[in-house]
NUFI-32223 format. One record per residue (C-alpha): chain; residue number from 0; residue in three letters; z, y, x. Coordinates in nm, 2 decimals. Layout:
// NUFI-32223
   chain     n   res       zz       yy       xx
       A   NUM   ALA        Z        Y        X
...
END
This chain:
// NUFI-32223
   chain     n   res       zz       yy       xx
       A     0   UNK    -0.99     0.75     5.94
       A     1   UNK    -0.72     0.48     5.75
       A     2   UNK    -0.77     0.17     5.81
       A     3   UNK    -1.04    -0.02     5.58
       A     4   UNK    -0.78    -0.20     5.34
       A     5   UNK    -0.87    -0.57     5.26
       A     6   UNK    -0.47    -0.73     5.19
       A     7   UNK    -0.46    -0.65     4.79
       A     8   UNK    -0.30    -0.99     4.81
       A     9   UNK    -0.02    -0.84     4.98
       A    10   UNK     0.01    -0.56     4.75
       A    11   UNK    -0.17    -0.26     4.56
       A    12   UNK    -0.16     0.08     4.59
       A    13   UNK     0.04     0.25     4.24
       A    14   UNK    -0.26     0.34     4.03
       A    15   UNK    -0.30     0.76     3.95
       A    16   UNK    -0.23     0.68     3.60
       A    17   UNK     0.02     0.46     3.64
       A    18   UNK     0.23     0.72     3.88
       A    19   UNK     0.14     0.97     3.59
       A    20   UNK     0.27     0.79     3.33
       A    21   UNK     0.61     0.69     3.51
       A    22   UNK     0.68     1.06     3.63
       A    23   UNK     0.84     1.19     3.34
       A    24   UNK     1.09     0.89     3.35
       A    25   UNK     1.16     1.04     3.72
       A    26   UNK     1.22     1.38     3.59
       A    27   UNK     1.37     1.49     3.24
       A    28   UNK     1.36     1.12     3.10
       A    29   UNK     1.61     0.97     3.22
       A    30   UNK     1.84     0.83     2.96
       A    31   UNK     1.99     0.47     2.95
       A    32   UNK     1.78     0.24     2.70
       A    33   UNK     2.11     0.12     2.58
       A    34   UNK     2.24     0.45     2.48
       A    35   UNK     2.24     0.50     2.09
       A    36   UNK     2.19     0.90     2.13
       A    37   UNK     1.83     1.09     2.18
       A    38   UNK     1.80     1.06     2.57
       A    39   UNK     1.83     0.68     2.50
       A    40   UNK     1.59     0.65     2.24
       A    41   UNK     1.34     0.78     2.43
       A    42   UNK     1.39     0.58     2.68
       A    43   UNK     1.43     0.27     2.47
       A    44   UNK     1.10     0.30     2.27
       A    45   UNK     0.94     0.37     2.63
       A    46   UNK     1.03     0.04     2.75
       A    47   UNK     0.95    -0.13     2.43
       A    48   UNK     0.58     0.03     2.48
       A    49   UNK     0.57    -0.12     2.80
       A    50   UNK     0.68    -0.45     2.68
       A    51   UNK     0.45    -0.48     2.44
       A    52   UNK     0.16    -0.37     2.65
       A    53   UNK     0.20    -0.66     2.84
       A    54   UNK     0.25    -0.88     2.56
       A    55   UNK    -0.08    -0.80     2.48
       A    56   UNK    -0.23    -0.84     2.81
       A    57   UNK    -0.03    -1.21     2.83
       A    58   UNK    -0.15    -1.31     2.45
       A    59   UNK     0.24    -1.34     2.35
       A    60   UNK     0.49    -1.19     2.13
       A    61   UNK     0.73    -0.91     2.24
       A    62   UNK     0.99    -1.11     2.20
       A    63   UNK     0.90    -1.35     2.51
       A    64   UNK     0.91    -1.10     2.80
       A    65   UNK     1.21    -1.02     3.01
       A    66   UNK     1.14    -0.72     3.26
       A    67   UNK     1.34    -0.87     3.59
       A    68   UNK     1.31    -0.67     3.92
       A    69   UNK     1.00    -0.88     4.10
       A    70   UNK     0.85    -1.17     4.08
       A    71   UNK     1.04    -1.36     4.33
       A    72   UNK     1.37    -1.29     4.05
       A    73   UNK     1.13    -1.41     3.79
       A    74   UNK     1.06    -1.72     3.96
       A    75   UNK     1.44    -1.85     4.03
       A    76   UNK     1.54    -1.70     3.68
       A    77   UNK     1.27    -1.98     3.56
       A    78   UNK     1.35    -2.26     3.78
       A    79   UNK     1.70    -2.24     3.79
       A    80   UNK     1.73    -2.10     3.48
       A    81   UNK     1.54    -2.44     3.34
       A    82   UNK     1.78    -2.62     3.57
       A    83   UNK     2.09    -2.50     3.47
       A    84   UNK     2.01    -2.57     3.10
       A    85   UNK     1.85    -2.87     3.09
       A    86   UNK     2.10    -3.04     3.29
       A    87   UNK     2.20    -3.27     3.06
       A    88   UNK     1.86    -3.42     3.00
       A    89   UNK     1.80    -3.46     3.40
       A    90   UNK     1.74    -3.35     3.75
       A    91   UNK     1.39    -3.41     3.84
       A    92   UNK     1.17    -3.12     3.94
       A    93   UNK     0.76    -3.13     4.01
       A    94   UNK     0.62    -2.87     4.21
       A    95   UNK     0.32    -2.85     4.45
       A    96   UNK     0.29    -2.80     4.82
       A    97   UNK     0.17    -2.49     4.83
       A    98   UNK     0.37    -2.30     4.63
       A    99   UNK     0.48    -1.92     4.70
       A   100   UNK     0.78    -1.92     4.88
       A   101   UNK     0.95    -1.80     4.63
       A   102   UNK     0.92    -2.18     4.40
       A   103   UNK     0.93    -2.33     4.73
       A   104   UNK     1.26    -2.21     4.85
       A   105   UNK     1.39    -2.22     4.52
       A   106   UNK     1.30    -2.59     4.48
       A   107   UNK     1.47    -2.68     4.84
       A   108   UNK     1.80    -2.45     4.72
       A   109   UNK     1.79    -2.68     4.42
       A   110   UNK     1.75    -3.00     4.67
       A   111   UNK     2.06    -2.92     4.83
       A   112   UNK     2.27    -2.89     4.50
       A   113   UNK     2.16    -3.30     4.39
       A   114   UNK     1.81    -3.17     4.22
       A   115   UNK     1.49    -3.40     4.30
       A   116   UNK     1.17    -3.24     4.35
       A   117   UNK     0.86    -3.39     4.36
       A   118   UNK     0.59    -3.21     4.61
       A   119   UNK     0.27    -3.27     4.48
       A   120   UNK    -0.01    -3.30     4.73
       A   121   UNK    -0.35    -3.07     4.69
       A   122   UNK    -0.70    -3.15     4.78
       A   123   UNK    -0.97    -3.01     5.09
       A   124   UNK    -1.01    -2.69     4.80
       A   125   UNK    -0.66    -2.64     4.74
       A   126   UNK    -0.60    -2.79     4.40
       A   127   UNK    -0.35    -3.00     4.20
       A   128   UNK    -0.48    -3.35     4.06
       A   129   UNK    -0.35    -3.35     3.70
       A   130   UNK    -0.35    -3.69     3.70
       A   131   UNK    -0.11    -3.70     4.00
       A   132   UNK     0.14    -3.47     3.75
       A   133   UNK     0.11    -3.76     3.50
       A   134   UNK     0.23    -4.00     3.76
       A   135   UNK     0.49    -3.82     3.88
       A   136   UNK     0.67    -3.73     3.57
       A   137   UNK     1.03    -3.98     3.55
       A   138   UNK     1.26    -3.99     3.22
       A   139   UNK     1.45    -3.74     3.45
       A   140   UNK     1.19    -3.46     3.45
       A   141   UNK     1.30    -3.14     3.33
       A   142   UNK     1.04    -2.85     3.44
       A   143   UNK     0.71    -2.88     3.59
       A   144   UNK     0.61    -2.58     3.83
       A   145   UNK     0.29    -2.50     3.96
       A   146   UNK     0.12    -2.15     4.09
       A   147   UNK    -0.15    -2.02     3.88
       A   148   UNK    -0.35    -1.91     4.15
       A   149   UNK    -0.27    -1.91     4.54
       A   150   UNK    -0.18    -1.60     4.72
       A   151   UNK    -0.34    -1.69     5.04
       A   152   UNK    -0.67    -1.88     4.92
       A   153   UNK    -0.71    -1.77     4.61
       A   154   UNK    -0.77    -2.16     4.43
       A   155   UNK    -0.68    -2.12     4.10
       A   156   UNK    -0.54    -2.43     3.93
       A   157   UNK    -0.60    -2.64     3.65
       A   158   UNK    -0.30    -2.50     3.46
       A   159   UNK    -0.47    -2.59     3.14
       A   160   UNK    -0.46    -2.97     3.18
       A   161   UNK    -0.13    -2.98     3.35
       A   162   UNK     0.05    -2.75     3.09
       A   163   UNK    -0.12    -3.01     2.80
       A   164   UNK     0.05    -3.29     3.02
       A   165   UNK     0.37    -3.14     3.02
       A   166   UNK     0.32    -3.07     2.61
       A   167   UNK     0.26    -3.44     2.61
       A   168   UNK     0.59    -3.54     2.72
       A   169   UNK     0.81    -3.21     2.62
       A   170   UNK     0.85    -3.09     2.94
       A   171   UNK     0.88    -2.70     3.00
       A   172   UNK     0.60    -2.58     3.21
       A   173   UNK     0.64    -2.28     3.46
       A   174   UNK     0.35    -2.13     3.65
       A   175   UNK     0.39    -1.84     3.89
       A   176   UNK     0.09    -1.63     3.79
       A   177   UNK     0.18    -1.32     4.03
       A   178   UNK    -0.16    -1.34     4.18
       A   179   UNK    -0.35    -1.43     3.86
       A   180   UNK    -0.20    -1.15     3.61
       A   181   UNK    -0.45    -0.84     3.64
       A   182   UNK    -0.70    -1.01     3.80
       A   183   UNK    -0.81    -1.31     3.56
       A   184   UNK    -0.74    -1.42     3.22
       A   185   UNK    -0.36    -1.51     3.18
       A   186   UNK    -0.29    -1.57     2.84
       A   187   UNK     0.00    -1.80     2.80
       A   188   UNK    -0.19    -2.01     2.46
       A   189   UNK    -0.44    -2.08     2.65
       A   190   UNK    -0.26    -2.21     2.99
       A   191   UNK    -0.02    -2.38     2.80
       A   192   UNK     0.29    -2.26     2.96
       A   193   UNK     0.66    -2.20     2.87
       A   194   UNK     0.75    -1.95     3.12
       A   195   UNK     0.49    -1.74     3.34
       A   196   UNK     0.57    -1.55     3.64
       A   197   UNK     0.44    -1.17     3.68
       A   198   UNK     0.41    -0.90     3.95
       A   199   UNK     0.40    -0.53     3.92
       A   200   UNK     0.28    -0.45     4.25
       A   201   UNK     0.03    -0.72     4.25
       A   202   UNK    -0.17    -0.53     4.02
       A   203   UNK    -0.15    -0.12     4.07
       A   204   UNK     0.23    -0.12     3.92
       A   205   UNK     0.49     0.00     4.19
       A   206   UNK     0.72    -0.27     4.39
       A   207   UNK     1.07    -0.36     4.23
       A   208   UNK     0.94    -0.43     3.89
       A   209   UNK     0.82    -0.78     3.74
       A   210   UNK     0.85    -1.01     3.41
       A   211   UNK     0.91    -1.33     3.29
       A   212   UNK     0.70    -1.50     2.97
       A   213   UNK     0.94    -1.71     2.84
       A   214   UNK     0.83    -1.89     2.51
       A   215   UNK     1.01    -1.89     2.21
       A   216   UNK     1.25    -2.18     2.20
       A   217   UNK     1.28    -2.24     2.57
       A   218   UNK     1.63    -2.31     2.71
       A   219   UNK     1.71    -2.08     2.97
       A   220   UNK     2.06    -1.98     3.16
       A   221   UNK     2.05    -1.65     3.31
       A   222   UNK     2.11    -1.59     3.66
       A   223   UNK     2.26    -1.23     3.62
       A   224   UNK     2.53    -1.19     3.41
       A   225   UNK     2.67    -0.85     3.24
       A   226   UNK     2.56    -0.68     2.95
       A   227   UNK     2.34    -0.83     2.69
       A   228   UNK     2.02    -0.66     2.85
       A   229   UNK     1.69    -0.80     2.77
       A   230   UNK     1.81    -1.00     2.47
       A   231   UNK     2.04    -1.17     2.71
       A   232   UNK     1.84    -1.29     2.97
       A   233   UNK     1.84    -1.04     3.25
       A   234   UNK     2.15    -0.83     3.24
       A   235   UNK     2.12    -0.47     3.43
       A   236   UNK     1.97    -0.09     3.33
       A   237   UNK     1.62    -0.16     3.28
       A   238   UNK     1.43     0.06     3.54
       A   239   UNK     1.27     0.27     3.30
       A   240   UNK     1.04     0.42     3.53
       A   241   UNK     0.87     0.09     3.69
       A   242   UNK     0.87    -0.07     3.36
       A   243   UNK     0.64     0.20     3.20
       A   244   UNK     0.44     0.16     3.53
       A   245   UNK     0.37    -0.20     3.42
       A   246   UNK     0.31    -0.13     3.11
       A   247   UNK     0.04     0.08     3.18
       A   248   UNK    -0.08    -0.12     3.46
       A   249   UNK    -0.14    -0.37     3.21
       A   250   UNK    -0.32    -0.16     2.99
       A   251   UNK    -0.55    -0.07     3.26
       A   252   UNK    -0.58    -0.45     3.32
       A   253   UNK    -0.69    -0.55     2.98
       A   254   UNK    -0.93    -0.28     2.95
       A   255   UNK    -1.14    -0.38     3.23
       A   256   UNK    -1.07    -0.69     3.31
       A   257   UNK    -1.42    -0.89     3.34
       A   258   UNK    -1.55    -0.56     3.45
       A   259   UNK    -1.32    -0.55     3.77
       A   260   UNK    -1.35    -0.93     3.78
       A   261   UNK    -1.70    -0.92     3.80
       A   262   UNK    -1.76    -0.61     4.04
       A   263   UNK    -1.50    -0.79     4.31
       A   264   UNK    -1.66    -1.15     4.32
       A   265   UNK    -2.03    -0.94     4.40
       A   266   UNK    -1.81    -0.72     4.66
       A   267   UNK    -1.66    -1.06     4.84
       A   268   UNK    -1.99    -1.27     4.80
       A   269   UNK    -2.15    -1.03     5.03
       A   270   UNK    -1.80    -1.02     5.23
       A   271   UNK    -1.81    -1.36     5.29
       A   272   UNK    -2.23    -1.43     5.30
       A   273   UNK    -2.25    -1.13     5.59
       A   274   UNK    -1.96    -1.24     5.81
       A   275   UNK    -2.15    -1.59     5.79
       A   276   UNK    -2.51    -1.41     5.86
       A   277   UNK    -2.31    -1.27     6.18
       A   278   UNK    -2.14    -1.51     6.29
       A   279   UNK    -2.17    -1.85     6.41
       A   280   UNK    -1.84    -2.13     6.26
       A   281   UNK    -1.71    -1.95     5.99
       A   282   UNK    -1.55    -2.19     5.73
       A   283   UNK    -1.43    -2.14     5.38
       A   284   UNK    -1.07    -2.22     5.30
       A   285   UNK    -1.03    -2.29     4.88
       A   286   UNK    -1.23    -2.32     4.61
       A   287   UNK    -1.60    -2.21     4.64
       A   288   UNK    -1.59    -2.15     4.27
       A   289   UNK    -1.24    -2.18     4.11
       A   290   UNK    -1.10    -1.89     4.31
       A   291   UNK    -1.00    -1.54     4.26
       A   292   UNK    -1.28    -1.31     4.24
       A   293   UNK    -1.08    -1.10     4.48
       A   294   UNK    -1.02    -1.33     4.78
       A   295   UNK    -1.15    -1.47     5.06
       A   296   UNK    -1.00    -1.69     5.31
       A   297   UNK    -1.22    -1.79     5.61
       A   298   UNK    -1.14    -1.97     5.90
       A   299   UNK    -1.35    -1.87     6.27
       A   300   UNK    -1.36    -2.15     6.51
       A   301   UNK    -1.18    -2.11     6.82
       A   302   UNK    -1.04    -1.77     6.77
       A   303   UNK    -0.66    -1.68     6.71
       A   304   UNK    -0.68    -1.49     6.39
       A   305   UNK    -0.30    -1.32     6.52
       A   306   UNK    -0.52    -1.23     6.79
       A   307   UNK    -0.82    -1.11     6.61
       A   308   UNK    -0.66    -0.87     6.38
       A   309   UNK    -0.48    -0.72     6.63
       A   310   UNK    -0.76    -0.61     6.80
       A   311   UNK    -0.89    -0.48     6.49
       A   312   UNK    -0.62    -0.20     6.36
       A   313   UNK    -0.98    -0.05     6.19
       A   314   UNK    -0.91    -0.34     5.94
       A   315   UNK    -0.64    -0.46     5.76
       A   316   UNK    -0.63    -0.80     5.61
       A   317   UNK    -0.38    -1.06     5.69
       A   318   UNK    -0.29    -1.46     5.80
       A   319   UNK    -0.13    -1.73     5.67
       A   320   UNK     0.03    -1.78     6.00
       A   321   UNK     0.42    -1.78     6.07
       A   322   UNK     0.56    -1.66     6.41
       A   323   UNK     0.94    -1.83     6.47
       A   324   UNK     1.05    -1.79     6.81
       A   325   UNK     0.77    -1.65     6.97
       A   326   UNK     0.52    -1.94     6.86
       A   327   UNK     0.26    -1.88     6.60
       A   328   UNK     0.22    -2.17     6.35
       A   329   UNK    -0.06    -2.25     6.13
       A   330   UNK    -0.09    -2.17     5.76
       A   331   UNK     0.14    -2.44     5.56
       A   332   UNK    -0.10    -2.41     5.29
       A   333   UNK    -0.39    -2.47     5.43
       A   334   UNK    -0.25    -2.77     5.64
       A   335   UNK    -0.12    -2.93     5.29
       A   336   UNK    -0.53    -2.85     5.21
       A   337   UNK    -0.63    -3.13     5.49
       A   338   UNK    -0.69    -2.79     5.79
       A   339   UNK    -0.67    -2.88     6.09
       A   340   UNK    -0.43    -2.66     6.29
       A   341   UNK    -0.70    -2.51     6.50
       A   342   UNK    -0.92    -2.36     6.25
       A   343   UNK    -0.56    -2.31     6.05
       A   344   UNK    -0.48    -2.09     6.31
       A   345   UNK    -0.81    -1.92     6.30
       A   346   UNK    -0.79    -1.82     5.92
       A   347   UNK    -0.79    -1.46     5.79
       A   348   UNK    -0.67    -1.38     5.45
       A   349   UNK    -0.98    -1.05     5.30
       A   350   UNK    -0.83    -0.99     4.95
       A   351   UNK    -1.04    -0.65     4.74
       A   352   UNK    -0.90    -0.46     4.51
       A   353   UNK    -0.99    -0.14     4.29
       A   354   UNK    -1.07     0.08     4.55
       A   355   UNK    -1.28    -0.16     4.78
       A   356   UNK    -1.65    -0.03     4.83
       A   357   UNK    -2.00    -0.15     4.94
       A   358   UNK    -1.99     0.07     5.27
       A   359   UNK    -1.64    -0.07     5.32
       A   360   UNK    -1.76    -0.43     5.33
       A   361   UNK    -2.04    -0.35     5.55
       A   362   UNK    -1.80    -0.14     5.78
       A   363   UNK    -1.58    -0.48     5.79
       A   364   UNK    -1.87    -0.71     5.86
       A   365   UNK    -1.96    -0.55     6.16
       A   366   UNK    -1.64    -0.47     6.28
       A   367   UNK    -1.48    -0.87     6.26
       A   368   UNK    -1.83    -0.99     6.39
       A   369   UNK    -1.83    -0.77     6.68
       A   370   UNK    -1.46    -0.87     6.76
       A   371   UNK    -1.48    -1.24     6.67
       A   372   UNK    -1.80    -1.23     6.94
       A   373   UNK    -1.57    -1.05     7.16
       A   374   UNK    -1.27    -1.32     7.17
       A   375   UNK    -1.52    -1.60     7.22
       A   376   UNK    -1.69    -1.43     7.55
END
């Protein structure tokens, strides 16, 4: 038997008809979208479908998304790209501390070319204080950048008042919404953003395809210069083939969305209520309520979670732990959260996903209860 799978977070299996509809850009489809002849047009209005499938799922015009190659490209076309244009009105950067590494690394690369970036704390749940984006904000501000919701603990953050904050003062507003897109509402009206960060792979799309919302009027310098591919802003072939993937990921998302929403908090309510029925310190890392309805971070007292999951290849979920040089280290995230490094280094990542099930859940209780006893002995 496979392994129960519990890391969605990490990445999803390519949806049947999401495979389906890509194959025929694999096979006889393959033109250039650029190309003016037949094999082009096809493959031109294919991509357009796609692109306007996840307008709809985003609430925004056609016009606004730029197909990139993942997320992490999405994210340093945003930042930088806001960067490099905005230059001339200033050099100061907000940003939170427990950003994806992909803002976070971003953010430092900045640092080191005479950017300033303000690291906003978070609280015990994982969240950003508006108020503390009001007070950071300096004459010099050009982009304010903050995760929709957090790959590891799933807190989802009050985008809405930061984004009418950054309105406020007519600062462009980015939020990397890899995690959120597919699994909760993310329509860009209604956060209030300028640019918005999105994933493929992070919701039943294949890997090397992702997308950046970039509202109409926002200054932006690309990062990969060419041809004028995706009005401008992203030069390169499109990828036919992952693109249509996304496209009808997306369409999959919107048709379901609450549904699938709905059916995965139930699924890790009873995740999370019978590990705690079976087993004695287990602690909740995030939000109890603002939180993806997919994930649940816990924390078990006194036991190495490196340790734990390696004696349980029957399961696979994941830490926020880092190994450099032989030493594990606790979650950054959940030590900006106020963690202490034990129960940090005790914290295991569950995340659900379409194909999770009731007897899968069960299977897992037992199986991380009987292991978590075992460690303890």
């Amino acid at each position: 038997m496979p392994p129960i799978y519990l890391d969605y977070n990490a990445t999803t299996p390519v949806d049947p008809a999401v495979l389906d509809a890509m194959l025929p850009y694999l096979k006889g489809e393959f033109g250039n979208p650029s190309s003016s002849h037949a094999y082009g047009a096809r493959a031109h209005a294919a991509v357009e479908a796609a692109r306007a499938a996840l307008a709809a799922l985003l609430g925004c015009s056609t016009e606004e998304v730029a197909f990139t190659g993942c997320a992490s490209e999405s994210d340093n076309l945003a930042i930088k790209g806001i960067a490099e244009a905005q230059r001339d009105r200033g050099d100061h950067i907000i940003t939170s501390q427990v950003e994806h590494p992909a803002v976070a690394a971003t953010c430092r690369y900045l640092e080191r070319h005479g950017y300033r970036v303000t690291y906003l704390p978070v609280d015990a749940q994982g969240r950003v204080d508006p108020d503390d984006v009001s007070r950071a904000i300096t004459p010099r501000t050009i982009l304010i950048t903050v995760m929709h919701a957090n790959n590891e603990v799933g807190t989802v953050q009050p985008i809405e008042a930061i984004g009418r904050i950054a309105r406020m003062h007519s600062i462009p507003f980015h939020t990397d919404a890899a995690q959120a897109v597919g699994k909760i509402p993310a329509r860009v009206d209604d956060l209030a953003v300028d640019l918005l960060t999105v994933a493929g792979h992070k919701f039943y799309a294949p890997k090397g395809v992702g997308a950046l919302y970039i509202r109409r009027g926002t200054r932006l310098a690309s990062l990969i210069h060419g041809a004028g591919h995706e009005d401008g802003r992203r030069a390169g072939t499109e990828n036919v083939a992952h693109i249509v993937g996304l496209g009808e990921a997306s369409r999959l998302a919107a048709h379901d969305l609450a549904e699938t929403g709905e059916r995965l908090r139930t699924l890790r309510d009873r995740l999370h209520q019978g590990l705690m029925g079976c087993v004695d310190g287990v602690h909740l890392n995030g939000h109890p309520t603002e939180r993806l309805p997919n994930t649940l971070n816990v924390s078990f007292a006194g036991v190495d979670s490196t340790a734990l999951l390696a004696a349980l290849p029957e399961v696979a979920a994941s830490t926020g732990s880092a190994c450099h040089s032989g030493r594990t280290e606790p979650s950054s995230v959940l030590l900006a959260m106020g963690v202490s490094p034990d129960l940090a280094l005790g914290a295991v990542r569950f995340s659900l996903g379409r194909w999770t099930t009731e007897e899968e859940v069960d299977q897992a209780i037992h199986l991380v209860a009987g292991q978590v006893s075992a460690l303890r002995m």
